[in-house]
C-alpha positions in Angstrom: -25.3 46.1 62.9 -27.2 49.4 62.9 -26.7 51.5 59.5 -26.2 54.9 60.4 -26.8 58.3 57.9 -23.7 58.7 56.0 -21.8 61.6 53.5 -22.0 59.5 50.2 -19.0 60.4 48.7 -19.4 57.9 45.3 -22.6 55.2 44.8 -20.0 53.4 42.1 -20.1 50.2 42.7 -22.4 50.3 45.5 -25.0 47.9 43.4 -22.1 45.4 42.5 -20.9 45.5 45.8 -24.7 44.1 47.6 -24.9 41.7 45.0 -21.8 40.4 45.8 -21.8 40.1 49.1 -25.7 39.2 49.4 -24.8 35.8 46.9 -21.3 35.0 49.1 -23.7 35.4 52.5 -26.2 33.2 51.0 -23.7 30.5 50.0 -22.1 30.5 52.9 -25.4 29.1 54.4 -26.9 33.0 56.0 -30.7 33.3 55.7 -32.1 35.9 53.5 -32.4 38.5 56.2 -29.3 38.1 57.7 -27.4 37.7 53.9 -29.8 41.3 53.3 -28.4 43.2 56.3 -24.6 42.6 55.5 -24.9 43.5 51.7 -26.9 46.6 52.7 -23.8 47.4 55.2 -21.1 46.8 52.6 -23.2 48.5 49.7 -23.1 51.6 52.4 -19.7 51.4 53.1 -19.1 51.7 49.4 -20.5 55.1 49.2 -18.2 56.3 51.5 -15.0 56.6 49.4 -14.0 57.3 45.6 -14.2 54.0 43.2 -15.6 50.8 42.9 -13.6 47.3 44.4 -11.5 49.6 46.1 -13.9 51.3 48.4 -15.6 47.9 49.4 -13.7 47.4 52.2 -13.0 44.7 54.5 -15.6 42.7 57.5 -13.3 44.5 59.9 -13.6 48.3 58.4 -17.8 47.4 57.2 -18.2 46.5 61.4 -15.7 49.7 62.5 -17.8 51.8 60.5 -21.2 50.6 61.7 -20.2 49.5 65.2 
């Protein structure tokens, strides 16, 4: 997944948001790297939009964004 330059809009909840989803990648058995690279997407993707759980997103709209 290649993390493009983006407009932030919001960084709320951008911290929260690669915590989160750098501890769920690591349980579910991804190596550090790998577990690195999603929450750095998903903490991205949360700078895109107003708010904090709201603006996380979903795998589907993290991948549309970055594709």
């Amino acid at each position: 997944m290649c993390i493009r330059d983006r407009d932030v809009v919001d960084t709320t909840g951008a911290g929260d948001s690669f915590l989160g989803t750098l501890l769920a990648a690591l349980a579910a058995g991804a190596g550090l790297k790998e577990a690195a690279g999603a929450a750095s997407a998903v903490s991205a993707f949360a700078t895109t939009s107003v708010g904090a759980q709201a603006s996380y997103g979903d795998v589907a709209a993290v991948e549309q964004h970055f594709g």
